[in-house]
C-alpha positions as CSV (number, residue, x, y, z in Angstrom):
1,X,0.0,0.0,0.0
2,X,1.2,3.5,-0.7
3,X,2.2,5.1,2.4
4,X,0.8,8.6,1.4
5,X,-2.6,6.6,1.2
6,X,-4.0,6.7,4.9
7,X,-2.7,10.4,4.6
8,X,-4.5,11.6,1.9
9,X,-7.9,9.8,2.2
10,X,-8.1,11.8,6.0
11,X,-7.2,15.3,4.5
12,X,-9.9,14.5,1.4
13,X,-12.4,13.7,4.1
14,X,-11.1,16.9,6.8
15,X,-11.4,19.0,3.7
16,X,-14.3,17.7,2.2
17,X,-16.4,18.3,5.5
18,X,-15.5,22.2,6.1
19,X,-14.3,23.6,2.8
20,X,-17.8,23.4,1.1
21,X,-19.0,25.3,3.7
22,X,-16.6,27.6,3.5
23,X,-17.1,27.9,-0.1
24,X,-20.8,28.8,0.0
25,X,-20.2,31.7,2.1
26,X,-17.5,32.8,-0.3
27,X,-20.3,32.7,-2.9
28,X,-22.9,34.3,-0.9
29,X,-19.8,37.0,-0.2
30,X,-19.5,36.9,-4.2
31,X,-23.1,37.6,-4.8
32,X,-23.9,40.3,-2.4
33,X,-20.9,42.4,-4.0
34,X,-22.0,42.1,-7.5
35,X,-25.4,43.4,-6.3
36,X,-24.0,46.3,-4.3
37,X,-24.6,45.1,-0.7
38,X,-22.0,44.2,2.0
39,X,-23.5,40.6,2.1
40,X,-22.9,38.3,5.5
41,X,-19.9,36.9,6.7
42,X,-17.6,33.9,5.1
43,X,-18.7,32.0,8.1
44,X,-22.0,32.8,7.8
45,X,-23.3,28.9,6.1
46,X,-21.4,27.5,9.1
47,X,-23.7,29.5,11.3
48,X,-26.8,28.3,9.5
49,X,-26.0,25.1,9.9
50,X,-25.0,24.8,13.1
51,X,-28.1,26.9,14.2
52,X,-30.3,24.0,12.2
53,X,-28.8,21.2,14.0
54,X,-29.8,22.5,17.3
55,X,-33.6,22.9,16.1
56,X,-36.5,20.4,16.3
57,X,-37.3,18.5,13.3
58,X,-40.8,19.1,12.6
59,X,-42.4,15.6,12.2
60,X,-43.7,14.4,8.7
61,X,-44.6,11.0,7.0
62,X,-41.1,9.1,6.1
63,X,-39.3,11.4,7.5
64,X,-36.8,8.5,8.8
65,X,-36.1,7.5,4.5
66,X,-35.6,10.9,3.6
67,X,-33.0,11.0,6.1
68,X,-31.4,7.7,5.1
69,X,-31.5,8.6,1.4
70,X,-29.9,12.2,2.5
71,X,-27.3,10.5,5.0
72,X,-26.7,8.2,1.7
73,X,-26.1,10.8,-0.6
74,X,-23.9,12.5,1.5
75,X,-21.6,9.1,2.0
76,X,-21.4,8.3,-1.6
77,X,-20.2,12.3,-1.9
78,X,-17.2,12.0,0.4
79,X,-16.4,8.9,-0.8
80,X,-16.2,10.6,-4.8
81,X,-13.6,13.7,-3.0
82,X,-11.3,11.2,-1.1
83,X,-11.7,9.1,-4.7
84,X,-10.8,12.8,-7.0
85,X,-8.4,13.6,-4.6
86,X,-6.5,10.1,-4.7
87,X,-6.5,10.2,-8.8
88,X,-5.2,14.4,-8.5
89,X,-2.0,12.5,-6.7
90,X,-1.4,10.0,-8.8
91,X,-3.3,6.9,-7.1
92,X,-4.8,4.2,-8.7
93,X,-6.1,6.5,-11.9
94,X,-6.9,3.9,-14.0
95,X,-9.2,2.0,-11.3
96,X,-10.9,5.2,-9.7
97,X,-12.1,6.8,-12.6
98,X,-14.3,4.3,-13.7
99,X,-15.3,3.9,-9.7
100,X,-15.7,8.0,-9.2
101,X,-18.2,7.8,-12.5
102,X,-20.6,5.1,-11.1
103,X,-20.5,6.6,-8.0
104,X,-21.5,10.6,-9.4
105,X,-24.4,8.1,-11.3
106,X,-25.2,6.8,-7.7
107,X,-25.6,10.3,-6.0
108,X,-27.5,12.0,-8.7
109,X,-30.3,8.7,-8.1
110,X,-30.1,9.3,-3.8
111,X,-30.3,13.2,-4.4
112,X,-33.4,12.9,-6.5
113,X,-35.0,9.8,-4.6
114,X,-35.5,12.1,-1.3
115,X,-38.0,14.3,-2.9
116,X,-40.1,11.6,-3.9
117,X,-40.5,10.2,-0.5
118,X,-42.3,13.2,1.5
119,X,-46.4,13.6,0.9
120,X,-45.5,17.3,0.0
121,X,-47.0,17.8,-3.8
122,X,-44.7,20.9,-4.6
123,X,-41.7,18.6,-3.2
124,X,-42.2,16.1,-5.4
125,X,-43.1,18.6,-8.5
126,X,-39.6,19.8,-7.7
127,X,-38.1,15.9,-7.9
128,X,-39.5,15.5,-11.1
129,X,-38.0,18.6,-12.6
130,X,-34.6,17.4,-11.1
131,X,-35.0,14.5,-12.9
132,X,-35.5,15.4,-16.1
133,X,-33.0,17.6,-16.0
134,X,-30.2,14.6,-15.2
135,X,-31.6,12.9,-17.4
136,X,-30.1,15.2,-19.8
137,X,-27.7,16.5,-18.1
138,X,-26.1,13.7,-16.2
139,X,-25.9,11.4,-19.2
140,X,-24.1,14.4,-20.7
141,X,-21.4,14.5,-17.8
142,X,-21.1,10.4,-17.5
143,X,-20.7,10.5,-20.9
144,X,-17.8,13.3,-21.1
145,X,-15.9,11.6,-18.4
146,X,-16.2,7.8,-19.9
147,X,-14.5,9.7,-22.8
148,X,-11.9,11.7,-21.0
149,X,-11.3,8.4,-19.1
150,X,-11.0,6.9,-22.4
151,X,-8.3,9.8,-23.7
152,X,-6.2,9.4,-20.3
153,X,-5.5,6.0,-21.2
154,X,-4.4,6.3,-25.0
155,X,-2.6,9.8,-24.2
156,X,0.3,9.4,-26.7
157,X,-2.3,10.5,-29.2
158,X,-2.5,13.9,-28.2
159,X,-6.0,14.6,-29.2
160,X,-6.2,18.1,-27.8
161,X,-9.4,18.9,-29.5
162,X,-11.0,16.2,-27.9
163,X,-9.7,17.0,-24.7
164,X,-10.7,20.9,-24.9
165,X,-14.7,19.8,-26.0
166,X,-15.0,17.2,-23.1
167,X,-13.5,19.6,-21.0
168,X,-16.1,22.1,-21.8
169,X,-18.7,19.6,-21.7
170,X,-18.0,18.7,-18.4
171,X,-17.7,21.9,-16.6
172,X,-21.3,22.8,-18.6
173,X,-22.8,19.6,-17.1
174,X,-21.0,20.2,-13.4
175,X,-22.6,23.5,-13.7
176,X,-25.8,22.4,-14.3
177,X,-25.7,19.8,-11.6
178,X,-24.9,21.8,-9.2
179,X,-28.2,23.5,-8.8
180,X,-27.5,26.9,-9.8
181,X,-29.8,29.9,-11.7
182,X,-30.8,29.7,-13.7
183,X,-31.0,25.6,-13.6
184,X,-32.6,25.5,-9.8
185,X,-35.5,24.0,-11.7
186,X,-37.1,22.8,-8.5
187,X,-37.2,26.1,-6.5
188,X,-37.9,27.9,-10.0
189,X,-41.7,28.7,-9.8
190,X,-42.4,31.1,-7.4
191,X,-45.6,28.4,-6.1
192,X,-42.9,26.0,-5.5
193,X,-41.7,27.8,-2.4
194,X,-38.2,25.5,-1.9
195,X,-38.8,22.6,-3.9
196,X,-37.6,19.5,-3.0
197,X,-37.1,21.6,0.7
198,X,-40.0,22.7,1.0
199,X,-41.3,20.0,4.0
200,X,-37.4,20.0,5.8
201,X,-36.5,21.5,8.8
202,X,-34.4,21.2,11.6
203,X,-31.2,18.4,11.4
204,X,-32.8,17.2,8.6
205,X,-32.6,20.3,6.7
206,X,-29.5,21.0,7.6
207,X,-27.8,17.9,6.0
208,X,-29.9,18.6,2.8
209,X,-28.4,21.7,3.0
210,X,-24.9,20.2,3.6
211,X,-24.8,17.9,0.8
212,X,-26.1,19.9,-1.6
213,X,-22.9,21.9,-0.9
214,X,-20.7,18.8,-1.2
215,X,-22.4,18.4,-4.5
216,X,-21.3,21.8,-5.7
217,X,-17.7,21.0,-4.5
218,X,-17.6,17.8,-6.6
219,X,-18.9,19.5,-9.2
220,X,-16.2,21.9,-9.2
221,X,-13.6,19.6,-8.6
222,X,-14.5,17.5,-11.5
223,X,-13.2,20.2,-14.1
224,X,-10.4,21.2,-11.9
225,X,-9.5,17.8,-12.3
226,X,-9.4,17.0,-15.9
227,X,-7.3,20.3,-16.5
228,X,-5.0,18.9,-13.9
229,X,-4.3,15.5,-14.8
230,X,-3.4,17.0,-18.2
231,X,-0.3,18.5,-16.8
232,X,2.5,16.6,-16.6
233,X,3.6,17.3,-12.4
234,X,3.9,15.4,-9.4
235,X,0.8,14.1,-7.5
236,X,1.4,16.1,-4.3
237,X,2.1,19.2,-6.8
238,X,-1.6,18.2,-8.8
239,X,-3.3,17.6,-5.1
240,X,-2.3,21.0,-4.0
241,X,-3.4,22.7,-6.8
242,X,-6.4,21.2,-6.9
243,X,-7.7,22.7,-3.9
244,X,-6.9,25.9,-5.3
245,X,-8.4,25.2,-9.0
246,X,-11.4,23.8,-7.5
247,X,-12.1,27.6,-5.3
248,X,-11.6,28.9,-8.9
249,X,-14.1,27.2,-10.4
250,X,-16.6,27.8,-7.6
251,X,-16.1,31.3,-7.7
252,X,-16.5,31.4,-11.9
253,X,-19.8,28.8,-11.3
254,X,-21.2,31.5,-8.8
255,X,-20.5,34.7,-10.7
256,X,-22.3,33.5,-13.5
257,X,-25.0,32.2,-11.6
258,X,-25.3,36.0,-10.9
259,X,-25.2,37.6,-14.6
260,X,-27.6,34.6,-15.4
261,X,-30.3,35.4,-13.1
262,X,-32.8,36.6,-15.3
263,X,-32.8,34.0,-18.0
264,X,-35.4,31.7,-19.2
265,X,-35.7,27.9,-17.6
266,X,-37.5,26.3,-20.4
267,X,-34.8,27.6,-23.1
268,X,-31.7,26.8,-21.3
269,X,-33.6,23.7,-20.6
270,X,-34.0,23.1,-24.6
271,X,-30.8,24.5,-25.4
272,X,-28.8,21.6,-23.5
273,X,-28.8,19.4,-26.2
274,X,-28.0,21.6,-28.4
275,X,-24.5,22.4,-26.6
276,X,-24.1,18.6,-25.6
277,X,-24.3,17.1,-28.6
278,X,-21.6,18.9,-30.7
279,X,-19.3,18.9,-27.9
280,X,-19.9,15.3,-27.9
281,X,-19.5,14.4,-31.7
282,X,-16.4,16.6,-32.2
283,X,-14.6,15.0,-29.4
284,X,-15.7,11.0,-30.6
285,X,-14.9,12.1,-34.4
286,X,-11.4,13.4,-33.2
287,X,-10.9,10.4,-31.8
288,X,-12.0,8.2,-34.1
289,X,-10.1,10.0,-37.3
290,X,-6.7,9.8,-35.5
């Protein structure tokens, strides 16, 4: 066994449990000063939450699965960083890809199965938006990764074109998944109230709220990731910089949440395939023709 092994999966799992935090109230720092206002503190999301978890959870019918399927989805998201965060060093690439892949296909099921279990109408109005939307979406980012996976182990053909178009595909689809305007289909009718949230409260709510914030850090990491592994540097080098390339994408993902506030669900919605696809076919016929 690598020795840096036991090392790395505890920082991944340290890391992975305060730095999305963190990271949310850099965006809520991010959006306030684009608007004009002072905004809260960097802290503040650490303050929500820890206010949350000392409140009563009001009682509601299965309230015990949606809490297993939460508790799940958070699991299988820590497990994803400490996996991203052994393949940045160098680890077992070729075996926790593929893993890391089946295991963003496993969230994205858990995240969406939640809304479906409370009685709440609007909650699960908001599920079934979610799921149409990965199933769009989702395919789109498995997809761009089973290819990039594909790319990283033929890279003596140095098909950059490829490599650009799947990189762009991926941080399109990591966008998309991680809830942001204007693709917060569930919370996006004013009726809807919170979506999927809308019955939460208390502890409950509080790890919704905390893994949907894990979600937005693997989603940022994913992208950091394939533009790292394209460098030629050592794994501590790659692991380091990760952390740092995966705070730039979060801030780029929340800025443009910002400037795309006011557009239109329903055409972004139909204009997904339209990005997808030709991201998809120039990187396959790239490959293909060399």
């Amino acid at each position: 066994m690598n020795p840096a092994l036991p090392l790395i999966i505890l920082s991944s799992v340290l890391t992975a449990l305060l730095l999305p935090v963190l990271y949310d109230g850099v965006e809520r720092k991010i959006k306030a000063r684009l608007q004009g206002r002072i905004g809260p503190p960097v802290h503040q999301t650490l303050l929500d939450l820890r206010k949350l978890l000392s409140k009563e959870t009001v009682e509601f019918p299965c309230r015990h699965l949606v809490l297993y399927a939460t508790s799940t989805t958070i699991v299988l998201e820590l497990a994803v960083t400490v996996l991203l965060n052994l393949v940045l060093a160098g680890l077992y690439v070729e075996v926790l890809i593929p893993v890391a892949v089946a295991l963003i296909a496993a969230i994205q099921a858990a995240s969406v199965s939640a809304s479906f279990l409370t009685p709440n109408p609007y909650s699960q109005i908001g599920g079934r938006r979610e799921a149409a939307l990965a199933a769009v979406n989702e395919t789109a980012l498995i997809t761009g990764l089973v290819l990039y996976y594909y790319e990283l182990l033929n890279p003596s053909r140095g098909h950059w074109l490829a490599v650009i178009s799947i990189l762009a595909l991926v941080a399109i689809a990591a966008y998309v998944s991680s809830g942001r305007t204007p693709f917060d289909v569930s919370e996006a009718e004013v009726e809807l109230a919170s979506g999927v949230l809308v019955e939460l409260s208390g502890r409950v709510l509080a790890l919704q709220l905390y893994s949907i914030y894990l979600k937005r850090y693997i989603a940022s990491m994913l992208p950091a990731a394939i533009v790292l592994l394209s460098l030629q540097a050592p794994g501590a080098v790659r692991l380091l910089a990760g952390y740092a390339s995966t705070l730039a994408f979060w801030v780029l993902y929340s800025t443009t949440s910002v400037f795309s506030g006011r557009s239109r669900v329903d055409l972004t919605l139909r204009l997904l395939p339209k990005i997808y696809l030709p991201l998809i076919l120039l990187a396959v016929i790239e490959m293909v023709a060399t």
